[in-house]
KOLKOL-942927 format. One line per field, with one value per residue: residue number from 1; residue in three letters; y, z, x of N, C-alpha, C in turn. Coordinates in steps of 0.2 Angstrom, whole numbers, padded with zeros to 4 digits. Each point is the difference from the previous one (the first is absolute). Last residue first. Layout:
N
num	[NUM / ...]
residuo	[ala / ...]
n_c2	[Y / ...]
n_c3	[Z / ...]
n_c1	[X / ...]
ca_c2	[Y / ...]
ca_c3	[Z / ...]
ca_c1	[X / ...]
c_c2	[Y / ...]
c_c3	[Z / ...]
c_c1	[X / ...]
! end
This chain:
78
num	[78 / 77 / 76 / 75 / 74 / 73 / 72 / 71 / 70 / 69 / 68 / 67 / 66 / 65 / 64 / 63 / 62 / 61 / 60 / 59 / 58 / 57 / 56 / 55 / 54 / 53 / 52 / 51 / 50 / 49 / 48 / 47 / 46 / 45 / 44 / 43 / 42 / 41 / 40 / 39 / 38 / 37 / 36 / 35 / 34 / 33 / 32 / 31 / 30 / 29 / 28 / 27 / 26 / 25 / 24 / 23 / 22 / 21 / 20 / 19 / 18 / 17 / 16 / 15 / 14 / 13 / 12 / 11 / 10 / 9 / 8 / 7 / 6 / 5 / 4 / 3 / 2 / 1]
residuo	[unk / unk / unk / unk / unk / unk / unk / unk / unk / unk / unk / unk / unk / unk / unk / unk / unk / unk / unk / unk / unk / unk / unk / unk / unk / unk / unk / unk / unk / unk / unk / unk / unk / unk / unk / unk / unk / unk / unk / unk / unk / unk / unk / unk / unk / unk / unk / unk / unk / unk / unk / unk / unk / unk / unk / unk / unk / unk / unk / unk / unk / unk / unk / unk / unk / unk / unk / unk / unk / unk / unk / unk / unk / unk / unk / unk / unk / unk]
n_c2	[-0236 / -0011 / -0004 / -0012 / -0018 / -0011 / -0024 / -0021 / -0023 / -0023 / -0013 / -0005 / -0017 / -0011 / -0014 / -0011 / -0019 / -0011 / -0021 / -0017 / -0011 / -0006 / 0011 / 0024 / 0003 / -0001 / 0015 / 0003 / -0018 / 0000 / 0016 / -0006 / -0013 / 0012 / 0009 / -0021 / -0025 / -0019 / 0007 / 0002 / -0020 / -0012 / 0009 / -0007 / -0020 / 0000 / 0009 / -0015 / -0017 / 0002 / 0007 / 0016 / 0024 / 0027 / 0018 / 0009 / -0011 / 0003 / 0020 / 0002 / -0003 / 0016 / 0016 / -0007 / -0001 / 0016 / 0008 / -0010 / 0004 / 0019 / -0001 / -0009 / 0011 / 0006 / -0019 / -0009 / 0011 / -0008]
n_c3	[0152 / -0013 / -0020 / -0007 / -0007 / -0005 / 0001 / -0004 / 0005 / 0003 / 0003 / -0017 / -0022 / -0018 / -0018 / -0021 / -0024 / -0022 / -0014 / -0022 / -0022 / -0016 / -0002 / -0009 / -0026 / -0021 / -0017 / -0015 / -0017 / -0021 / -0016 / -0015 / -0020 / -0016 / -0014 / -0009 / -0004 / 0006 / 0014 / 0022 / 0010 / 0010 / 0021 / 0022 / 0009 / 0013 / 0022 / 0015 / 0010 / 0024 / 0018 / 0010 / -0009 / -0002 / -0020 / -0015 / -0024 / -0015 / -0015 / -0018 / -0018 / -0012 / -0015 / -0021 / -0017 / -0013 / -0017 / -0020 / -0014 / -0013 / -0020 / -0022 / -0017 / -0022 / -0016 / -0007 / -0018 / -0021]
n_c1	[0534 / -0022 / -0020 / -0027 / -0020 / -0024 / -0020 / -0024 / -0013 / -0017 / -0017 / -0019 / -0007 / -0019 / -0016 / -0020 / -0009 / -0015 / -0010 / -0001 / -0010 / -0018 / -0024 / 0001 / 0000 / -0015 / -0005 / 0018 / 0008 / -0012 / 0009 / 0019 / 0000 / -0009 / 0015 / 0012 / -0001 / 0017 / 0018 / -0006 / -0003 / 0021 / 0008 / -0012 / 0008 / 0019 / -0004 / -0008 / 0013 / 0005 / -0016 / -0011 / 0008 / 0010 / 0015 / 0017 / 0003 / -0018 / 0002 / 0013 / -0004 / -0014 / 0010 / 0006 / -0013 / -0008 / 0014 / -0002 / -0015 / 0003 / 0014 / -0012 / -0014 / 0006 / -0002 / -0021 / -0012 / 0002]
ca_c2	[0001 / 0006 / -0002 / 0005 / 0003 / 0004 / 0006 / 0001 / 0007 / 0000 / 0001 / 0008 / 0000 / 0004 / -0002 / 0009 / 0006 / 0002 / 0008 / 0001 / 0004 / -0007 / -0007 / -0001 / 0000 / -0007 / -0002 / 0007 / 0000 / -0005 / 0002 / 0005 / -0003 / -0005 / 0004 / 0009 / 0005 / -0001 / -0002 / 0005 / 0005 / -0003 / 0001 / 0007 / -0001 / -0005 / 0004 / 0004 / -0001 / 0002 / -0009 / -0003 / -0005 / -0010 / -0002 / 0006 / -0001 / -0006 / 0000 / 0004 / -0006 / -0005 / 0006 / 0000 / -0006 / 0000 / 0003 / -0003 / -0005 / 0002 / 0003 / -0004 / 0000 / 0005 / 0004 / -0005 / 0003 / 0007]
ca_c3	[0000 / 0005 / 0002 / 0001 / 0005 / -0006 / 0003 / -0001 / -0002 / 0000 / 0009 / 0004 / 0005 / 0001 / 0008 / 0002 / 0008 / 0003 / 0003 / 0007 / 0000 / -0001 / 0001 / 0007 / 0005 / 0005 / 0004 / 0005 / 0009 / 0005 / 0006 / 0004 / 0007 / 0002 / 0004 / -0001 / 0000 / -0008 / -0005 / -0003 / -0003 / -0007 / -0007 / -0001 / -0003 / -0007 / -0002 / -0003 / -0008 / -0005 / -0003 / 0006 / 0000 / 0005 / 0004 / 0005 / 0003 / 0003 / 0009 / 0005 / -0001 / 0003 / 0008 / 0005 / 0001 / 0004 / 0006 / 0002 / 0003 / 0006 / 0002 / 0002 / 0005 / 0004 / 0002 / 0002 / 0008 / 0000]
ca_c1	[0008 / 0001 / 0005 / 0005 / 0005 / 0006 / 0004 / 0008 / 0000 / 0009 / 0002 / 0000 / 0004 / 0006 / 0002 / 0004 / 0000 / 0008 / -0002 / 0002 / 0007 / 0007 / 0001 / -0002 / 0008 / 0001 / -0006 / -0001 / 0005 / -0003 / -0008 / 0001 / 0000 / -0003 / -0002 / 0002 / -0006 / -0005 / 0002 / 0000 / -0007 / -0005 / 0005 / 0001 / -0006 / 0005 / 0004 / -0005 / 0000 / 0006 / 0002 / -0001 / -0005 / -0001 / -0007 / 0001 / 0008 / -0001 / -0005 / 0004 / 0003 / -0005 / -0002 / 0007 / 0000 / -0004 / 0000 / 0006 / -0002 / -0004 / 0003 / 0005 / -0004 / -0002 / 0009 / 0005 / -0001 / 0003]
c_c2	[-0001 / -0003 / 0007 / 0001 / 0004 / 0005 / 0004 / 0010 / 0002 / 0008 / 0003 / 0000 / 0006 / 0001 / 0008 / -0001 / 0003 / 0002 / 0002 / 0007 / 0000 / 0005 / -0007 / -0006 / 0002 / 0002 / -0003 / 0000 / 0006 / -0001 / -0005 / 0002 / 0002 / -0001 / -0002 / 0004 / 0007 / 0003 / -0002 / 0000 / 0006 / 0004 / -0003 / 0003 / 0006 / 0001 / -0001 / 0004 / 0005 / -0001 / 0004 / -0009 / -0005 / -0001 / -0006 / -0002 / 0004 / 0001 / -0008 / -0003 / 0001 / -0007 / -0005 / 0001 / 0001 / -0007 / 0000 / 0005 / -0003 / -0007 / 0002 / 0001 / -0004 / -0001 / 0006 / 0003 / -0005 / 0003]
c_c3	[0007 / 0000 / 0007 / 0003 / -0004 / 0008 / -0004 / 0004 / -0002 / -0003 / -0002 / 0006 / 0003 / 0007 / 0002 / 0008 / 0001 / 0005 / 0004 / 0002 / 0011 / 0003 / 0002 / 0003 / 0009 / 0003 / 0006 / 0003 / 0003 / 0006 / 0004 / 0004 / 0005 / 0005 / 0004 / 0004 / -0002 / 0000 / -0006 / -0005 / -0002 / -0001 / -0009 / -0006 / -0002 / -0003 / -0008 / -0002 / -0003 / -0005 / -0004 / -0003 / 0004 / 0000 / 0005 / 0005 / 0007 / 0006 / 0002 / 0006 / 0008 / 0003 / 0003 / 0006 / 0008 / 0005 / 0004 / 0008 / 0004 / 0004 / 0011 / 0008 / 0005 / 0006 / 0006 / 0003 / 0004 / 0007]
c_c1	[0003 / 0009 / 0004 / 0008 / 0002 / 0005 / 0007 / 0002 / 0005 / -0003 / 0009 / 0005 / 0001 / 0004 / 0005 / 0003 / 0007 / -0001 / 0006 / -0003 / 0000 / 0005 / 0005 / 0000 / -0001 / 0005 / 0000 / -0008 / -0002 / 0003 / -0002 / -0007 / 0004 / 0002 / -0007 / -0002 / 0002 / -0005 / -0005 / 0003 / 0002 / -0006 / -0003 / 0001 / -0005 / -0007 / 0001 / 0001 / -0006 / -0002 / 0006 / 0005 / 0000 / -0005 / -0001 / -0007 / -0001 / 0006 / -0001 / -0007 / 0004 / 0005 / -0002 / -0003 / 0005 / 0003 / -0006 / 0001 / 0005 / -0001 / -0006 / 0004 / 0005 / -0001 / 0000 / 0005 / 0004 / -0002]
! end
């Protein structure tokens, strides 16, 4: 009976945490695939465990920005 209830939340937990793997650079791909199974068999479990680990496996992202290109708003002259 709660089952039923609780079903619907699980499910959209499942979507949201399926989203952030899918948007994450893992340093290994199959990290990603292996991820996915724990969370599928742990739950929300096995959600805090990725969210513990997740600095450890995930790419670091730098910051290159490119300042040499300006951009100039012309003015159209008649």
């Amino acid at each position: 009976m709660i089952i039923s209830y609780l079903l619907p939340f699980y499910m959209a937990f499942l979507i949201m945490v399926f989203k952030e793997l899918s948007l994450t650079d893992f340093k290994k791909v199959k990290d990603r695939y292996i991820w996915m199974v724990l969370i599928v068999a742990f739950g929300v479990i096995g959600y805090f465990f990725y969210f513990s680990f997740k600095r450890k496996l995930i790419t670091e992202r730098k910051f290159h920005p490119d300042f040499t290109k300006t951009r100039y708003y012309q003015s159209k002259s008649n």
